[in-house]
N, C-alpha and C positions, 0 to 999 in steps of 0.2 A: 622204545618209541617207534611209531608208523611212520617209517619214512615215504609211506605213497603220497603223502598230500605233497610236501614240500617240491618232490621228484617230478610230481603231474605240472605243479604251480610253475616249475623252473623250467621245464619243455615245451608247456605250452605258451609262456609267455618268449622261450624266446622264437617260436613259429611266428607269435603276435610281433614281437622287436623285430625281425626280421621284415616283414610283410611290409613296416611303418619304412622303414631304415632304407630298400631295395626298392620301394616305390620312391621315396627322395632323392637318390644316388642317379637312379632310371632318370629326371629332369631334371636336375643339378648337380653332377659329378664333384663338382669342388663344394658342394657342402658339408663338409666333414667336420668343416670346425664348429659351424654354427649349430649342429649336433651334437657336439664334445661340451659348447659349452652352456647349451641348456642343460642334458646331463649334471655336468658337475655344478650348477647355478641350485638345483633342484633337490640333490642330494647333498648342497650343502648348507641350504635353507632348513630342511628338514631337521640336519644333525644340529646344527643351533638351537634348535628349537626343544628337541626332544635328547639327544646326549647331552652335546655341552650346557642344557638349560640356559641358554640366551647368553653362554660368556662366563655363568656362575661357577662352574665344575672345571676343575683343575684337571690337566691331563694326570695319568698315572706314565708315559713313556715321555720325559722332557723335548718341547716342542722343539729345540736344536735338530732332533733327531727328524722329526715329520718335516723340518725343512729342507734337509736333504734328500729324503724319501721323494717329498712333493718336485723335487728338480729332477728325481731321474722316474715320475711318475709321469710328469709334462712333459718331457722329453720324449718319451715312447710313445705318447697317445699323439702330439703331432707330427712325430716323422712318418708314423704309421697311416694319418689321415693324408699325407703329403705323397707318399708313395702309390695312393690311388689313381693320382694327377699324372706320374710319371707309366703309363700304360702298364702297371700292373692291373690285370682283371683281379676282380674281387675272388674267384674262387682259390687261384696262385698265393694269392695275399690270404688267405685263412689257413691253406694248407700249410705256407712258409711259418705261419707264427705256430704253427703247431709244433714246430721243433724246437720249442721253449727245453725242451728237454735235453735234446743234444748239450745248447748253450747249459744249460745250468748245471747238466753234471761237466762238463770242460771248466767253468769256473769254479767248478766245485772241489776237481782237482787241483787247479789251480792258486785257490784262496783258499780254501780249509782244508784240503791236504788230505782230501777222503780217497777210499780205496772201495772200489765196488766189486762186484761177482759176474761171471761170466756170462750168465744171463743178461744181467744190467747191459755188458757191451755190446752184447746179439741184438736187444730190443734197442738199443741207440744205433747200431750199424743199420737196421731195419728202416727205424725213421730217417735218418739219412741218403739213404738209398732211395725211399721213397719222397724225400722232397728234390732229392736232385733228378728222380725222373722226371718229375711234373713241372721242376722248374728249366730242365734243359728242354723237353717239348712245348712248351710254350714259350719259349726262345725261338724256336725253329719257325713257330707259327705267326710271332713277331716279325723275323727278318723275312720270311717268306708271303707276307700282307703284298700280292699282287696288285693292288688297285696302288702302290703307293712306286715313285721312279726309283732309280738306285739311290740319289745323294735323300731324298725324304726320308726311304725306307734304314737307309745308316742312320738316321738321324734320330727315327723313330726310334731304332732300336741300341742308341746310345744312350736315348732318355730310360730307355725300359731296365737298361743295366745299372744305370743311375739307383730306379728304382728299387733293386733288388739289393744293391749297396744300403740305400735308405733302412729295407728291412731287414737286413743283417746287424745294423745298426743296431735298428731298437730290439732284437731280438736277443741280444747281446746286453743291452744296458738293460733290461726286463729281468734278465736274470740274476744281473750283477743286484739288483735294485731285491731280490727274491732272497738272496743271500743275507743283504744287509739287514731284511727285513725278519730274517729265521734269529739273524744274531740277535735282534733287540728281542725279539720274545722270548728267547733264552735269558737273558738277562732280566728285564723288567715283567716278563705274564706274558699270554695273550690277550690283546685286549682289540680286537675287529670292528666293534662297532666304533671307538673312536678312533682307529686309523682310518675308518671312512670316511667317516667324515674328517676329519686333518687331510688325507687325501684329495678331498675333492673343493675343502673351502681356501685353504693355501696358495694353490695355483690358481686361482679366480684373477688379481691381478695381472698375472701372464697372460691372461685375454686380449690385456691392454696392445698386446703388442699385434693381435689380430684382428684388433676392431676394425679396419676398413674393410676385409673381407669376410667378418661377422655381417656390417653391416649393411654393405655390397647384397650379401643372401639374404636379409631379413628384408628389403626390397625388392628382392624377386619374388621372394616368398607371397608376401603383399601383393603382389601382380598377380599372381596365378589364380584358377576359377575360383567362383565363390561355390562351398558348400556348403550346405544344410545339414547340422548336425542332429542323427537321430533322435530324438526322444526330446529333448531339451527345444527342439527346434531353433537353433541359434545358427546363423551366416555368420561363417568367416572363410578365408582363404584357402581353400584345400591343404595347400604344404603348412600352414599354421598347423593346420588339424593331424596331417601325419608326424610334423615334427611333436606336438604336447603327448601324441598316442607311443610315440618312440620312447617320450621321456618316462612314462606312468610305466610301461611295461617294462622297460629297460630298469624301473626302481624295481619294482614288482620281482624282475629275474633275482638281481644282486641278491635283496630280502629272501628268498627264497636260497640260494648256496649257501649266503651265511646262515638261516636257520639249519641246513644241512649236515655241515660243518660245525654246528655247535650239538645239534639232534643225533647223524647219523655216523656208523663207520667211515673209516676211509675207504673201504671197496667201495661203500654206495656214492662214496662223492665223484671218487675218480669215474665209476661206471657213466654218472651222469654229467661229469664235464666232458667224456670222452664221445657221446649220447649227441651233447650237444652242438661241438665240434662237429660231428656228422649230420646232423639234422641242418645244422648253420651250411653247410656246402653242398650237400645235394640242393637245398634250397635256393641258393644263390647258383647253379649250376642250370636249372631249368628255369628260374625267374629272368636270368639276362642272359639264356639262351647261347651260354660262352661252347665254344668247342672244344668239346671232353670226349678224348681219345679211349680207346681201351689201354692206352699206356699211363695214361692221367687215372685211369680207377685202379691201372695195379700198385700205379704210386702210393695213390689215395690206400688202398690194402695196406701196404706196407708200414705207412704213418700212424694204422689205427692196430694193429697186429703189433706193431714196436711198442705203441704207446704203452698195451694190455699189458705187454710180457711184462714191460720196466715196471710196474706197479704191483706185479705181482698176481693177478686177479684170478689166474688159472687156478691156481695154489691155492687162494683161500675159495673158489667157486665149486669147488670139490667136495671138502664137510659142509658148505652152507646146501648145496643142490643134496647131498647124502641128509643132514638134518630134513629139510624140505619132504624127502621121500617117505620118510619115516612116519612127519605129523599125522597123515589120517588114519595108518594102523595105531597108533596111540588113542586116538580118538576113539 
């Protein structure tokens, strides 16, 4: 199979989810939830419709199981949207979830009792190295916010420690939740397209519990200029328009990994989640103009060098680039 289309479709869309996402954050820093839950509203309309055929189609992994999943799925999307609020800058906050890896092989030893290879703990000391430089320098840049007095600037940076708590949290339960989620496919298949949807129509009632700051944002949103939507010609609200452009790209991406995933190897997936990861933080890096040290890139180095090694990609980059040399003398 061509894995160019799907690889183009999932980079460029999330340049697009980015552009929608960091312009809404730029005028309304706490709207994270009212983004999480068009997302999950929209993807789990769709999967009604088209997986579970409106309710008719039986799961194949018993929904006990997606009700657990959906509680430690809701749990990591809003502690993670909540750690924004507690002065984590957004680029701190991508590079930190990027240590999904650390956590997962620590629980990994932990719960399933695996034993990895020397390499594996080089590229995990790598990533940790490099989240605790970027996370100890933007510490410094925290406690050191000169426009702020001594008892604010403690204060500030008691909330930011908060934060960092928050993301160690879900970074931790993401993993736990990764595990749980290797076990059921082990047991019952894979079956991705309905743990997407299970994933995202399940926790819909948990909204409940953030409706007034859903709907707190859905009246600011309404406040803000009216635009003119091209082509169609239709006014509405600007942040109407970035939030539905977030939603469609944001389906748009997923649809794209999961064909990936089902189309391509694992080098090419890991390559373009690791693609993406870095496309996501440069991007957010020059969009809010955040201050990125030359100790914050060798971090960032570190994160995406560790990532490489733990997955192997050197190893198999080697006969794929040797096959590659070889196609046009064939020819």
């Amino acid at each position: 199979p061509n894995p160019f289309e799907p690889i183009t479709v999932v980079l460029h869309e999330v340049a697009l989810t980015l552009v929608f996402l960091l312009r809404a954050y730029r005028q309304f820093p706490g709207c994270g939830n009212i983004v999480t839950f068009s997302q999950f509203l929209f993807i789990a309309v769709e999967g009604f419709i088209f997986e579970a055929n409106f309710g008719r189609k039986k799961p194949a992994i018993p929904i006990r199981y997606y009700f657990i999943m959906v509680a430690m799925f809701f749990t990591v999307s809003v502690v993670n949207n909540y750690a924004l609020n507690l002065n984590i800058a957004m680029p701190l906050h991508m590079i930190f979830r990027s240590g999904s890896l650390i956590a997962s092989m620590a629980l990994g030893i932990i719960i399933l009792k695996k034993r990895y290879s020397v390499s594996k703990y080089t590229s995990i000391a790598l990533v940790s190295l490099g989240i605790f430089t970027c996370t100890f320098m933007s510490a410094k840049q925290v406690a050191s916010d000169s426009s702020l007095n001594e008892e604010d600037g403690l204060q500030v940076f008691l909330w930011w420690l908060l934060g960092i708590a928050a993301l160690t949290f879900a970074l931790l339960m993401s993993a736990r939740m990764g595990i749980f989620q290797e076990t059921l496919y082990k047991q019952f298949g894979k079956h991705s397209k309905e743990a997407l949807f299970y994933n995202h129509a399940l926790p819909l009632p948990g909204f409940l519990l953030l409706a007034p700051n859903i709907y707190h944002h859905a009246l600011l949103f309404s406040q803000s200029e009216p635009f003119q939507v091209p082509v169609i010609g239709l006014t509405l609200p600007i942040m109407w328009f970035y939030l539905f452009m977030n939603v469609i790209t944001q389906y748009v991406c997923i649809r794209g990994v999961f064909i990936l995933t089902t189309e391509c190897t694992s080098l090419t997936v890991t390559l373009v989640v690791t693609l993406r990861k870095f496309v996501s933080l440069i991007f957010s890096i020059l969009y809010f103009r955040n201050p990125f040290t030359a100790w914050h890139w060798l971090g960032t180095a570190f994160v995406f060098v560790g990532t490489l090694m733990y997955t192997e990609v050197w190893n198999n980059l080697g006969p794929f680039l040797a096959r590659w040399r070889k196609r046009p003398k064939e020819e």
